[in-house]
N, C-alpha and C positions, 0 to 999 in steps of 0.2 A: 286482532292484528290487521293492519290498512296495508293496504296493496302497495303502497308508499316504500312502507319500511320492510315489508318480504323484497322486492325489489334492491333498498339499501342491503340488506343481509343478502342478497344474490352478490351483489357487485364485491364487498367484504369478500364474501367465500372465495370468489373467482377472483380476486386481488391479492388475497393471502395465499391462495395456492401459486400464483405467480412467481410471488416472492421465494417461499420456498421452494419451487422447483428452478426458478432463477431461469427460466425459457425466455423472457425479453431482460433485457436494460430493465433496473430501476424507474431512468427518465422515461423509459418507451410505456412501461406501465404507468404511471404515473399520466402520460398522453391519455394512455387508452381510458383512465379511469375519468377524465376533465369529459370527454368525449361521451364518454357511458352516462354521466349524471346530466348533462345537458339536454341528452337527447329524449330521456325517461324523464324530465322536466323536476326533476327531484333536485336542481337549484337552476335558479335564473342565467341567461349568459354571461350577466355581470358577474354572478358570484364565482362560477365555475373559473374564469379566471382570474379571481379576486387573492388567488395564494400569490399572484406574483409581485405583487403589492403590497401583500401584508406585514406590517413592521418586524415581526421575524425573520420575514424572508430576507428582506432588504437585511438586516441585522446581519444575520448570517452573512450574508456574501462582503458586507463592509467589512465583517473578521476575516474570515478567509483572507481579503485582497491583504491586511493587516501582516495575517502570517505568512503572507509571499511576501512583503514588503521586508519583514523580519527575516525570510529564510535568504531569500535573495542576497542580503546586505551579511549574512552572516552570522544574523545576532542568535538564532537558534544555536549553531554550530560553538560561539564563541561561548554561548550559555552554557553549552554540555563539555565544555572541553576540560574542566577541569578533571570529567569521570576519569580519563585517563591513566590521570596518575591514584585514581583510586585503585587502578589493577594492582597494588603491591597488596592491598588488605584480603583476609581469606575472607570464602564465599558467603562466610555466616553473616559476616558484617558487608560485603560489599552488596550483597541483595537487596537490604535496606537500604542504603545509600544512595543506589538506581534507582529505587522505586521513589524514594522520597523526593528527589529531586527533578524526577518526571512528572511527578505529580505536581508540583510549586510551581513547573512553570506552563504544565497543562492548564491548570486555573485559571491560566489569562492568555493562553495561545492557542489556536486549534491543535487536537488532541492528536489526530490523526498526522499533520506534519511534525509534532513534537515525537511519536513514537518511530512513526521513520527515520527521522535524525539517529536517535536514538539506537536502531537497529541496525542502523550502516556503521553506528562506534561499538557495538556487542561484536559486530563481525570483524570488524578491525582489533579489536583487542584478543579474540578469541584467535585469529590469526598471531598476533606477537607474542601473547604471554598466555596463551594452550588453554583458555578460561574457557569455560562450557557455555555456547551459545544454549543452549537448549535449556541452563539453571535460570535465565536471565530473560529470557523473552516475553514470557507468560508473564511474569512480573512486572514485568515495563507495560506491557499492554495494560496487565488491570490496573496498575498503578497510575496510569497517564486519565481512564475512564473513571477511576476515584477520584481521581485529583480534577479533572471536569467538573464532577458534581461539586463543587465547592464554592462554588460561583455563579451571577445569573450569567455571563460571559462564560464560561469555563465550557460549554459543549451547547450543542444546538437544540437539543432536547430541552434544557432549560428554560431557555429563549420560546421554543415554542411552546411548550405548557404554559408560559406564564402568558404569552400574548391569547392563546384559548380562554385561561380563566378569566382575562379583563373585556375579551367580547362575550362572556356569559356573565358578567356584572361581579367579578370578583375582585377585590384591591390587587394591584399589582405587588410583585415580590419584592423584596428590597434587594440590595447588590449582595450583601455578603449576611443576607436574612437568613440561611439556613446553614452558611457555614459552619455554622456548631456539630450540626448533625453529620454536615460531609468531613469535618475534618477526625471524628469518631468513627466513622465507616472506612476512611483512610486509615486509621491507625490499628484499627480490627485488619484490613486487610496485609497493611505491614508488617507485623506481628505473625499470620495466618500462612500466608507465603515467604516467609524468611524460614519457616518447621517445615512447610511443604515442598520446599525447591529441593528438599532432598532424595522427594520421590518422582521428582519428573527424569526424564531418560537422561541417562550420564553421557550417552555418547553426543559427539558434534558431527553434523551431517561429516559425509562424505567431502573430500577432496574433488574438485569440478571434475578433474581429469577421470576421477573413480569414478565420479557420481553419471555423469555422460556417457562413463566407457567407451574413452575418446582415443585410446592404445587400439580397439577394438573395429575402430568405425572411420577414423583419419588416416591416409596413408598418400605419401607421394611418388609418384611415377613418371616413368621420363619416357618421352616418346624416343625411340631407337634410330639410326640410320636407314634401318631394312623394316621400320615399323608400314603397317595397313594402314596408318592416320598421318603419315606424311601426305601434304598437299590437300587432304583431306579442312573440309570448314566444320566446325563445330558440329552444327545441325544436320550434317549428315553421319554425325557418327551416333555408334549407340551409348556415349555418355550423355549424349544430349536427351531428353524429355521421357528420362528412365526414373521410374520413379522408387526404383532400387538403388538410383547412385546422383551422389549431386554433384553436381562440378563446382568447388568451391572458388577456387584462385588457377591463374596459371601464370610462370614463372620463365621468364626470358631472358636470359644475361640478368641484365641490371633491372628490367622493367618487372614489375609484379601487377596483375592484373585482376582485380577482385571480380569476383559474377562474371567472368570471358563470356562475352557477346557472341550470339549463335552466329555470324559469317567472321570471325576470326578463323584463318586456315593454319592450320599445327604445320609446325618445323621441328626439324629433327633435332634435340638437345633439348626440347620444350619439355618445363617439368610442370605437372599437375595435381593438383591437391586436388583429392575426392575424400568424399563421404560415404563407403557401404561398406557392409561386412564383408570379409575374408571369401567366402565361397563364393560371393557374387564378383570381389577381387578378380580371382581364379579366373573364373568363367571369362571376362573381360579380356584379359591378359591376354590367354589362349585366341580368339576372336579376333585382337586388336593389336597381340603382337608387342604390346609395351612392357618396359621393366619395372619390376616392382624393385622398391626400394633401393635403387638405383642412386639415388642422390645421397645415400651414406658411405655408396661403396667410391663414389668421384667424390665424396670429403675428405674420407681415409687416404686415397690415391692423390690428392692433391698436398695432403699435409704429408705422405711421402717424399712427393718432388719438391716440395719447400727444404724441407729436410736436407734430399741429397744436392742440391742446389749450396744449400750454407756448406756443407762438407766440402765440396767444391770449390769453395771460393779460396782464392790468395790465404797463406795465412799473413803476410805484412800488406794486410789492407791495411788502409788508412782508418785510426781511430776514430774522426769526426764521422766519419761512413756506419762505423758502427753505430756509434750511437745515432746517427738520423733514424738509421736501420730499426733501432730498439724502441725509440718514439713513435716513429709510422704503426709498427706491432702494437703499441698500448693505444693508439688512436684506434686502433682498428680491433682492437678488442672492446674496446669503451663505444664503439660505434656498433659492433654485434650488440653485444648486451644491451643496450637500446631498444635494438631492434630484434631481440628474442618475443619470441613469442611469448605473451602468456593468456589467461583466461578471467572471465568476466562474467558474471553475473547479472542481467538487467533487470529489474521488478518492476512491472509494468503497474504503474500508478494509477487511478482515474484520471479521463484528460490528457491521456499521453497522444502524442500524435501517431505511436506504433500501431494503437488500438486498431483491431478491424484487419489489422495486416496477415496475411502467411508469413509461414517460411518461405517460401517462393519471394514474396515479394518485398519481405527485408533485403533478400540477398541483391536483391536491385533496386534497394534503399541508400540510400545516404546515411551509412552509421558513424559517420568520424573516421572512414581507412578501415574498421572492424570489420570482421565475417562473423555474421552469425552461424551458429552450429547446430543447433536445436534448441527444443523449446519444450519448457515444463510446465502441464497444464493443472493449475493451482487445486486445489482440492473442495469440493464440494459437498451438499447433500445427496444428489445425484453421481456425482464421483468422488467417492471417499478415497480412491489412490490416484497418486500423482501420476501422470501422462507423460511419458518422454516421446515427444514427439521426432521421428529423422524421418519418418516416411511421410505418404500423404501431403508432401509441404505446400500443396496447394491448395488446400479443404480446410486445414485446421487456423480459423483464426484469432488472436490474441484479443485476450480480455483482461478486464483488470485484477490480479494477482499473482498471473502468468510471468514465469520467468524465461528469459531467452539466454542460450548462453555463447558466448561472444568470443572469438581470438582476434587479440589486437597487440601493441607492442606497448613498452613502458613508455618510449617517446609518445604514444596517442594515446594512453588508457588517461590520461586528464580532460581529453578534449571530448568525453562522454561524457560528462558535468552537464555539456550545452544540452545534450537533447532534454525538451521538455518533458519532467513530470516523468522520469526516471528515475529508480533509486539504485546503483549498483553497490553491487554487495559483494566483497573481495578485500582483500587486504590492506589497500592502497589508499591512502589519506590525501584528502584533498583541502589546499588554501583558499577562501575565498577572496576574490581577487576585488571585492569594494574596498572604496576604502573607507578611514576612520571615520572619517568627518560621514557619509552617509549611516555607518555603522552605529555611530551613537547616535545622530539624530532618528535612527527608526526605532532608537531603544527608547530614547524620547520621548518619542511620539506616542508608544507602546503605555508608557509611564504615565501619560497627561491623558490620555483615554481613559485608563482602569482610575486615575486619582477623580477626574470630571466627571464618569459613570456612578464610581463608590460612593462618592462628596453628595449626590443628585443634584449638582448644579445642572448638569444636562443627564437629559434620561440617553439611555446605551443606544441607541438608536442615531439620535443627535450625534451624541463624542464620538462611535464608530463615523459616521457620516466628517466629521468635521476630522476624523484621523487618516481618514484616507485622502481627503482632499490636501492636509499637509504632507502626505507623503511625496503626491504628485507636486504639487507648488514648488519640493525642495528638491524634487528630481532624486528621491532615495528608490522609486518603483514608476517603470514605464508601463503606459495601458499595455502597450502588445504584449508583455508578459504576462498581466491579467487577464486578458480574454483566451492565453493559453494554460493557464494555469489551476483558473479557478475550477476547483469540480460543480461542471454545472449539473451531472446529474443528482446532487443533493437539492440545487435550486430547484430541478424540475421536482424534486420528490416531494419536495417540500409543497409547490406549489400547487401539486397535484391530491398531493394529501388533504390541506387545508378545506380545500370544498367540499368535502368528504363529509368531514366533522361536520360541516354547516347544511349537509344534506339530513344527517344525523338528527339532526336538533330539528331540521324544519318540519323531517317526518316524526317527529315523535320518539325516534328508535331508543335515544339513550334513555329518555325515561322508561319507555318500552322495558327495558332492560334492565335499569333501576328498579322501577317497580316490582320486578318479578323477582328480581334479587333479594331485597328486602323482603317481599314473600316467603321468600324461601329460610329467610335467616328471622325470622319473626320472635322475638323473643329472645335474640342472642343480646350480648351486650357490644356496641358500636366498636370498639376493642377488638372486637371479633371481625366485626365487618371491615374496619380498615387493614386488619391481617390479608384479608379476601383479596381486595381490593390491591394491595401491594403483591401478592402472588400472581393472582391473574395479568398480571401486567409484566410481573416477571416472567410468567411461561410466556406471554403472547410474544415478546421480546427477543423471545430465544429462537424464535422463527421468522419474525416479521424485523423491519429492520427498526431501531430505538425510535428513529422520531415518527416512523407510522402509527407504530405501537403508541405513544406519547397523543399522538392526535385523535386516535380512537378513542383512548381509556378516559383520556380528562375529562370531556362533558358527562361520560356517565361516571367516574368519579361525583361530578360536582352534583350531578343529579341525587344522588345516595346521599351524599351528606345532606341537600336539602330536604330527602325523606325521612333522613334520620334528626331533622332540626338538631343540625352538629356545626359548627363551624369549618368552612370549606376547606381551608389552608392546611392540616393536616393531610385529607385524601388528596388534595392538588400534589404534594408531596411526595407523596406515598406513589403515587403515580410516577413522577420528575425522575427519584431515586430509583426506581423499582423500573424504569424503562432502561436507565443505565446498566443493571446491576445483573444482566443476564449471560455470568461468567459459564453457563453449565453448557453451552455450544458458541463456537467459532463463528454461526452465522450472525448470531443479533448485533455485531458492530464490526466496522470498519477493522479497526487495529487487530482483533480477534481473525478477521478471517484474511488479514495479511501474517503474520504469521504461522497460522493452519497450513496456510496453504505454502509456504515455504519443507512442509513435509519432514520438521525437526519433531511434531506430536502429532500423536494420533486423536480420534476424535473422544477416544475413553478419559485422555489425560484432560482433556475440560469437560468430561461427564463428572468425573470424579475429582479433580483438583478444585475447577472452577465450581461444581454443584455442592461440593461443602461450604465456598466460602459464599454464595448465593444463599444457600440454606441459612447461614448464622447471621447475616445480614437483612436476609428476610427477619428472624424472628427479632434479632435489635433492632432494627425499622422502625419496627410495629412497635417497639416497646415505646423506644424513645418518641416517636410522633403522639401516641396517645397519651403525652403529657400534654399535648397541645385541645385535646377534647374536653380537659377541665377551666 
């Protein structure tokens, strides 16, 4: 073994453990790795940043821009609207129905924006008509990653396997060249989780207000006449920079004042919304002199004097009086109700602009009029329970899967749509506000891509390129939504990945690797080894993220089959399928650990949901590809 490839196998080790422990960014790994093979001369300058150029990558990110141009406009939302009215069918039949239909249009749309759509209508309906988010999720996620593999478009892992095998001298894949295979693995998993969804957990998370224990932790208090914080400015009182209590809002007559600014000075009648528990309440109170809950006892005492007020009045008032009277009261009911408060969910997407932020410093963010209240930190390998963040607000910051959760009113719980690369998740259905004419043209456009790609009039690289250039021409997607939108830490990974593979090959390692494979399996029948081959790529999968795993495996894939003088296109496969297919943990793709981390399953129900249907998939794989070795 050459000092070359102990070196490549150092950089692996120390890149895999990355990922699984998740200590940097994706992108920041993927830096560090451009960086490491550069400097250890194990690929030239050129090549080390050769992934951002390479027709995958570009590939990629022309879909991606594709599926903002479709979610933007609607066409995802308008695609999945018919689930709705699927809520009347029971859950036997409606499980398939989700999955089926996530998966048709994951085929030709990125996986990950089609499962999010997706997950905002399970909570929306799960909300109206009592359906079990928890039967539905797991489903739509594997279903949306089955329905990927069906296509060389359908997920990114395709794209880049197949652009690996043509810079190792292997014919490129056709569009819908393996569809046979993925649309049998789709219907194994159909089938698999329509019997299974009976064992994933019956209950639907918690209620925000339970789930936060916001009865517990929210309370308003009115500064007093004979109160210690009259005249007193913020920062000098001890609400201020207590990391036992937050000052959410504060309340004056008419004005409402979100994050009150540390030289704002309290007035007597000033009502303030905080955040801590009860004993630290207490404590406060005592100290500072103010009334707890005090603004229920002047609602009670005010809808007395309205009261004795009417009893008072004339009885031969004037009739048109009354009724003005009686209108004013339903304006003025219809205008509460607007402005009751309710509660929100934010799923912090890749690319969000919140990323990187505290609690601290949401609360003196621009959330659309909302207060943030705390925040749930998504679940990992290294933290397997969900984090409900109210303390610390200024150490702990958001990453992607983290949820934040929000009080705003019904008048402004739409105007949360704008923030970037947000997914809320609450009961409240939202209209996209394009209109038709953009609406169909990006469905169009969508349609004359996948026809031009399928057809090979133009190869996917081409029709993506020339779909996103009509998107902009027709004005259905503006760049600045692009450069907020896109997940660039897939480009970075991608890009960081790529040279990797090419470091691979220059030292030797895949054959390295091959060779010693074949050693070991000397004598088995190649049936055997492409089993290997599709397993190893499944476990590697379940740790590393799919298209790493997809850029490791393939050159020594393709190495084996040329020591096994085997036709390459099965292990290329075997590979493609098997980087996707790694249902037995949360971390090997996107949609799996959006979900997870939502804290509806624990991490046994994809040891054991998702690791049978891996397992049965694994041994059909194998079956159905080594018909392609004769």
């Amino acid at each position: 073994m050459s000092i070359e490839i102990i070196e490549v196998f150092a950089i692996l080790a120390v890149t895999i453990g990355l990922f699984v422990t998740e200590l940097f960014p994706v992108d920041k790994i993927a830096f560090f790795l451009i960086v490491s093979l550069t400097l250890l001369n194990l690929v030239e300058p050129e090549e080390a940043i050769s992934g951002f150029a390479n027709p995958a990558t570009i590939t990629v990110l022309c879909l991606m821009i594709l599926a903002i141009g479709l979610e933007e406009n609607g066409v995802i939302t308008w695609l999945s609207r018919g689930l709705r009215k699927m809520s009347v069918l029971p859950l036997i039949l409606l499980t398939p129905a989700f999955m089926f239909i996530t998966a048709s249009i994951s085929a030709f749309i990125s996986t990950t924006a089609v499962v999010i759509i997706f997950i905002k209508i399970v909570f929306q309906l799960a909300e109206r008509y009592e359906i079990q988010t928890s039967r539905l999720l797991m489903p739509i996620s594997f279903a949306g990653i089955l329905g990927g593999s069906c296509t060389l478009m359908g997920t990114s892992t395709n794209l880049i396997v197949n652009s690996v095998a043509q810079e190792l001298g292997v014919e490129k894949l056709g569009f819908f060249e393996f569809a046979p295979y993925g649309l049998a693995f789709l219907g194994i998993g159909i089938v698999y989780l329509t019997i299974a969804s009976r064992f994933l957990p019956k209950e639907n998370p918690d209620q925000l207000e339970k789930a936060y224990k916001l009865d517990e932790l929210v309370t308003t208090v009115e500064i007093g006449e004979e109160s210690a914080l009259v005249g007193k400015r913020i920062e000098k009182t001890s609400l201020y920079d207590n990391p036992d209590v937050s000052l959410l809002k504060l309340i004056r007559g008419e004005d409402v004042i979100n994050a009150p600014g540390r030289y704002i000075s309290l007035k007597p009648g000033d009502k303030l919304v905080v955040m801590c528990d009860f004993e630290n309440l207490l404590r406060l109170s005592e100290e500072d002199d103010f009334i707890i809950n005090e603004n229920k006892h002047s609602a009670s005492e005010e809808k007395k004097e309205n009261q004795d007020q009417e009893n008072s009045l004339p009885v031969k008032e004037d009739d048109k009086e009354k009724e003005k009277e009686k209108e004013t009261e339903k304006e003025k009911e219809k205008k509460e109700e607007k402005e009751k408060p309710i509660y929100a969910e934010l799923l912090m997407l890749p690319g969000s602009a919140l990323l990187g932020k505290t609690l601290k410093d949401l609360r003196e963010y621009s959330l659309k009029g909302a207060i943030p209240l705390g925040i749930k930190k998504r679940r990992n390998i290294r933290n397997t329970k969900e984090r409900l963040i109210r303390k610390d607000i200024d150490k702990i910051r958001l990453k992607p899967g983290d949820r934040v959760l929000v009080e705003t009113s019904m008048r402004r719980v739409a105007s949360l749509e704008a923030i970037e690369n947000v997914a809320i998740l609450q009961e409240h259905e939202f209209t996209p506000t394009a209109s038709h004419y953009k609406k169909y043209g990006a469905l169009a456009i969508l349609i004359l891509v996948i026809g031009l790609a399928s057809s090979g009039v133009l190869s996917i690289l081409a029709a993506s390129l020339a779909g996103v250039a009509m998107m902009l021409a027709t004005n259905c997607l503006a760049l600045e939504k692009v450069y907020k939108k896109v997940d660039w830490q897939i480009i970075f990974l991608l890009a960081g990945m790529i040279p990797l593979g090419l470091a691979m090959n220059n030292s030797g390692a895949d054959v390295w690797i091959s060779d010693n494979l074949l050693a070991l399996m000397q004598g088995k029948d190649a049936v055997f080894t492409l089993g290997i081959v599709f397993l190893v790529t499944m476990v590697m999968s379940g740790t590393v993220s799919n298209n790493a795993t997809a850029i490791i495996m393939a050159p020594i894939a393709i190495s084996i089959a040329s020591g096994l003088d085997a036709p390459p296109k099965p292990f290329i496969l075997a590979v493609m399928f098997a980087a996707n297919f790694s249902f037995f943990t949360p971390v090997g793709y996107q949609t799996n650990a959006l979900i997870y981390g939502m804290g509806v399953y624990k991490f046994k129900h994809f040891l054991v949901i998702g690791g049978i249907l891996s397992f049965i998939l694994w041994i059909t794989g194998t079956l159905l590809l080594s018909t392609m070795l004769t």
